[in-house]
C-alpha positions in Angstrom: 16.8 92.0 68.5 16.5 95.3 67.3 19.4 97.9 66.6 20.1 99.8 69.8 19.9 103.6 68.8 21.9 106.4 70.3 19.8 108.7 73.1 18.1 110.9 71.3 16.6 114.7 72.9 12.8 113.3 73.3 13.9 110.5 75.3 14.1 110.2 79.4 17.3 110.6 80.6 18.7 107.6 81.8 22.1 108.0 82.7 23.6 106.9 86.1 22.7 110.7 87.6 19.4 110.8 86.3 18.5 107.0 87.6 20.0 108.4 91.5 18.0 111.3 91.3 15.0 108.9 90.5 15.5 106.2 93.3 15.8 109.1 95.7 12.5 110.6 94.9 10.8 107.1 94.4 12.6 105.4 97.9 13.6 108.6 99.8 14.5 107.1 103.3 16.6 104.4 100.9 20.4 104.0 100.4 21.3 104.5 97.2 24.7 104.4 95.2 26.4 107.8 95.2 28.6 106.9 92.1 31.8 106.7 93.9 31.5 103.0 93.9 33.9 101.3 91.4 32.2 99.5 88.2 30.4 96.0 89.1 33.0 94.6 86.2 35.6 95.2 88.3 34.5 93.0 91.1 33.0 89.8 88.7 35.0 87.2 88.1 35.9 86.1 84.9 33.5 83.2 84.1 35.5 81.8 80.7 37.7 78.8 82.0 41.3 79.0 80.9 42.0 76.1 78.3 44.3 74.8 75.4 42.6 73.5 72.4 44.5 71.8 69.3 44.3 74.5 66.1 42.9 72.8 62.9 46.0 74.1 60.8 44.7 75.4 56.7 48.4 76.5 55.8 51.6 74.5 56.7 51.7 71.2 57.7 52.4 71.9 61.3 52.4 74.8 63.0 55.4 77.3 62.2 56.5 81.0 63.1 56.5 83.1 59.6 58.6 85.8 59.6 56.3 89.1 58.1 59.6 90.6 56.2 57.7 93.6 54.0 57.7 96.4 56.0 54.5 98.1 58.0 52.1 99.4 56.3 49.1 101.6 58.0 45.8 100.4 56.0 42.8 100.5 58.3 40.4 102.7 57.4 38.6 103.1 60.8 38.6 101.1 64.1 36.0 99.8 66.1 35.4 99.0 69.8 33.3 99.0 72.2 32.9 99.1 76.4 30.1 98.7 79.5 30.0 99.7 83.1 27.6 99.3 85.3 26.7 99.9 89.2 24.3 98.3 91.5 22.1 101.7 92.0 19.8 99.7 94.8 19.5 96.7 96.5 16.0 95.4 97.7 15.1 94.3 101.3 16.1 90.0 100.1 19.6 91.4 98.7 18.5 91.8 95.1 20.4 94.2 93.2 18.8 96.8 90.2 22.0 97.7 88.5 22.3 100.6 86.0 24.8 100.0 82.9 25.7 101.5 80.3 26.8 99.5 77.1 28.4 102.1 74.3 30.6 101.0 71.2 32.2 103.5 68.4 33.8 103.6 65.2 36.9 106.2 64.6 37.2 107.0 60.9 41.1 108.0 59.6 41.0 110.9 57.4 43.7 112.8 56.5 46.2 110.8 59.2 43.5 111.9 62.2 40.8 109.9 63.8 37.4 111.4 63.6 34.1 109.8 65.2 32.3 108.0 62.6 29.4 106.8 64.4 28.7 105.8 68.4 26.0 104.3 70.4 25.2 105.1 74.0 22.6 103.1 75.8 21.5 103.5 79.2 19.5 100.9 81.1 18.2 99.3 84.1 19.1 95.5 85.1 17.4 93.6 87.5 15.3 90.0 88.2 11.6 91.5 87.7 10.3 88.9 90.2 12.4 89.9 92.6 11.9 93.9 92.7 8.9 94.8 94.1 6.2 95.3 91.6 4.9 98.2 92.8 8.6 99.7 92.0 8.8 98.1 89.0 6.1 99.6 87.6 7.1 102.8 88.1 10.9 102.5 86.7 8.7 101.7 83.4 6.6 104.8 83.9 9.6 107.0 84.1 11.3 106.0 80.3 14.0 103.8 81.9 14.1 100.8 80.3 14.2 97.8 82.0 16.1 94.6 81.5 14.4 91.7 82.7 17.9 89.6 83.7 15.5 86.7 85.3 15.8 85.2 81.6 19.9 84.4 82.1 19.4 81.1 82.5 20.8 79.3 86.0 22.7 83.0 86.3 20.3 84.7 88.6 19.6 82.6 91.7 18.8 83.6 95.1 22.4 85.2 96.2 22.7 88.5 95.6 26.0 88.1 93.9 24.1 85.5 91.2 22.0 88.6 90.7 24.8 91.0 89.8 26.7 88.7 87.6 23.6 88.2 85.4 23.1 92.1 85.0 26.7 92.0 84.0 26.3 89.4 81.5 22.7 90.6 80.2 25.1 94.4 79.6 27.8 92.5 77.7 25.1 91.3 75.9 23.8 94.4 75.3 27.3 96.0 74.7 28.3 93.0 71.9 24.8 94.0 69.9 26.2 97.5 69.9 29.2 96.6 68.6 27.9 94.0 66.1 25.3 97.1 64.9 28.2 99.1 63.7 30.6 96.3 62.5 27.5 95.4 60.1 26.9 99.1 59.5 30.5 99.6 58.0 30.7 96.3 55.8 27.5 96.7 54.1 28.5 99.9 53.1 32.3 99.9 53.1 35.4 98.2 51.5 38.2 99.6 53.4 39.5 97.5 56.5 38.1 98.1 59.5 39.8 96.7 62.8 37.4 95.1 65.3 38.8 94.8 69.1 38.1 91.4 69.4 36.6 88.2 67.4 34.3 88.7 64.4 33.0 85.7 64.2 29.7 86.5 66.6 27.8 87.8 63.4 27.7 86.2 60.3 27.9 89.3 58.0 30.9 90.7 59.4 32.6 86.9 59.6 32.1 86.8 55.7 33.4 90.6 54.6 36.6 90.9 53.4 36.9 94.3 55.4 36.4 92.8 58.8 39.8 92.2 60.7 39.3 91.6 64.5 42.0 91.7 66.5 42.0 89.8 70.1 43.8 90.5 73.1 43.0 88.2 75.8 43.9 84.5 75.0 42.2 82.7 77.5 41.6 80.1 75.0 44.7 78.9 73.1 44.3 77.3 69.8 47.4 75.1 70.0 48.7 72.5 72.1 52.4 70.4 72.5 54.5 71.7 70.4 52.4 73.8 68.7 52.0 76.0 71.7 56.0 76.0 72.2 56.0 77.7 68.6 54.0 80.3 69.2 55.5 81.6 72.7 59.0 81.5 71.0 57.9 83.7 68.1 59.7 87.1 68.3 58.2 90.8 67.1 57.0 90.9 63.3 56.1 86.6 63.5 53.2 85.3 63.0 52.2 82.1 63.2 50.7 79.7 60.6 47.2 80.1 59.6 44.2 78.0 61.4 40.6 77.6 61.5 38.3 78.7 64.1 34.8 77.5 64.0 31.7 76.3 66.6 28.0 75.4 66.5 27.4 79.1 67.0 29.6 81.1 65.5 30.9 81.7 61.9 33.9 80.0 60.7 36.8 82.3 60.7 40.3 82.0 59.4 43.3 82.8 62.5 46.4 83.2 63.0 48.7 84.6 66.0 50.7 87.9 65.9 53.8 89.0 68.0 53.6 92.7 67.9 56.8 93.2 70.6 59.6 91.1 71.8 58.5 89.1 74.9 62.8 89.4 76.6 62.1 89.5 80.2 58.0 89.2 80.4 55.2 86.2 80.3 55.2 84.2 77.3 51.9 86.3 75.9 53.5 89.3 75.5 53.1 91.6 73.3 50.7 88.1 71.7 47.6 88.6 69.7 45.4 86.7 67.7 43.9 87.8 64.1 40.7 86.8 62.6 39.7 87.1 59.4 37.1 85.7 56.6 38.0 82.3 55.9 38.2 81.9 52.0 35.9 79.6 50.1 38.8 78.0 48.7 41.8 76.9 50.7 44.8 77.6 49.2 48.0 77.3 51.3 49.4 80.5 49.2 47.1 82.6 49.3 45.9 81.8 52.4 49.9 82.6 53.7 50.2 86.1 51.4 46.9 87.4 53.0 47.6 86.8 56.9 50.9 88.2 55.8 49.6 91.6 54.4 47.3 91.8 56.9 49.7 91.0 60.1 52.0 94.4 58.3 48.4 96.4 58.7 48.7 95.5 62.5 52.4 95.9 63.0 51.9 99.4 61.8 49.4 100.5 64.3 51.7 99.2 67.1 52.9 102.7 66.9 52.9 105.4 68.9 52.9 103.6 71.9 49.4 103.1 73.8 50.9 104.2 77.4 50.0 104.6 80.3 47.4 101.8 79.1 48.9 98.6 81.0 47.8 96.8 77.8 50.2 98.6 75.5 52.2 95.9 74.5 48.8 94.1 73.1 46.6 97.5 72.1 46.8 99.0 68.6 46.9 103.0 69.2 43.5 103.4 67.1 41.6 101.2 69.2 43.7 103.2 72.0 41.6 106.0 70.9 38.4 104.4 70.5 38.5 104.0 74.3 39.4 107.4 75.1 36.7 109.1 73.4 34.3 106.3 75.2 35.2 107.7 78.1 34.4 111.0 77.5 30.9 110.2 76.2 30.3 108.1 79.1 
């Protein structure tokens, strides 16, 4: 797949406006989306089954709650992170959606204790089952400069109901939104040696897996790497814990090394709280050490971008304030 580029002057406009203004001229008499329907994403449900998997420990014996005891210390260099939203613009006479979304990612620089924009991606598209839309329509969505994703290729995703069809658009855009992210993770590690903090897992591209820079930082957990008393450990560790390091590998992903992080006391709330998980490189060489002093020196470079506060985010007790930011100017752009 090839790098997704940011919009550049000689290319069609294909934001959500410019796509409206384009249905109504092609399908005047039509009903199209007027933009003050809320983003498909927050209708989809989530399609990641909620499970408990044993952790294949590489420091400690079993797993234990390590108490990070040198202070905070801010050392990211930049933060990465990236978002999507998408609306169904039109629906054909069977029920068949064509959704617009827009995938965009972004990496905020720190200089001089501010955050400046060190380079972003903003992609525009069109998503829909091509041998479902008319062909007649589809072949002029082509001749305007929208681009076109084909989403008939999700396989079993887009069947007949009209809901399959907008699920698959989704999925096809988070596709399209990871590649953006991935462009600029491998963009900064080929070139750089600070740390960079990735919202979420590393492990999707195997250059970024394997640099020492890479730290990727995950907030959901619907996937637990521990079980029994293992997973007792973790929800009883208090602010500035982490837990002991493990391994997280699969057929199709790079092997990373992990570890849990409590970045606020959980008194009161669910036992995820304030919870994230930390992936790094995994070293060549296992060594229980090592292994230990790195997640610890790392977890200090989190605990100090706990602060300020990320409110009136209602992930603020999970959400470092750089990738806080990263959002906000997304936003904007969007």
């Amino acid at each position: 797949m090839s790098a997704i580029q940011p919009s550049s002057p000689t290319q069609a406009d294909a934001s959500f406006r410019a796509a409206v203004r384009l249905f109504a001229s092609l399908l005047p008499d039509a009903a199209i989306a007027t933009g003050s329907e809320p983003p498909l994403e927050s209708l989809a449900q989530a399609t990641e089954p909620s499970r408990t998997v044993d952790a294949i420990l590489i420091e400690d014996s079993g797993m234990r709650a390590h108490r990070v005891f040198e202070p905070p210390i801010a050392e990211f260099a930049a933060f990465l992170d990236g978002t999507q939203a998408s609306r169904t613009l039109y629906s054909c006479d069977d029920g068949t959606p064509i959704v617009h979304g827009t995938a965009a990612a972004v990496i905020r620089e720190r200089r001089n204790k501010r955050l400046y924009t060190r380079r972003h991606i903003v992609a525009h598209r069109l998503y829909a089952n091509r041998r479902r839309v008319p062909g007649w329509l589809w072949t002029r969505l082509l001749e305007s400069g929208m681009e076109l994703r084909d989403t008939g290729e999700e396989d079993g995703r887009d069947g007949p109901h009209p809901f399959a069809s907008r699920d698959a658009a989704i999925h096809r855009l988070q596709r399209d939104r990871e590649h953006a992210e991935h462009t600029l993770a491998e963009e900064w590690c080929r070139r750089e040696d600070r740390p960079l903090l990735i919202d979420g897992g590393i492990s999707g591209v195997e250059p970024v897996a394997r640099s020492s820079c890479a730290v990727g930082v995950i907030k959901s957990h619907r996937t637990l790497y521990a079980e029994g008393e293992a997973l007792v450990t973790i929800f009883a560790m208090r602010r500035g814990e982490r837990s002991s390091v493990f391994r997280v590998a699969s057929d199709w992903r790079t092997a990373v090394a992990s570890w849990y992080l409590r970045l606020r006391d959980r008194a009161g709330t669910d036992p995820m709280w304030g919870l994230v998980r930390v992936e790094i490189a995994h070293p060549d060489r296992v060594d229980d050490h090592a292994i230990g002093a790195r997640a610890d020196e790392v977890s200090r470079w989190i605990l100090a971008e706990a602060t300020p506060v990320s409110l009136p985010d209602g992930r603020w007790d999970k959400m470092v304030y750089g990738v806080r930011d990263c959002e906000e100017f997304l936003r904007a752009v969007l």
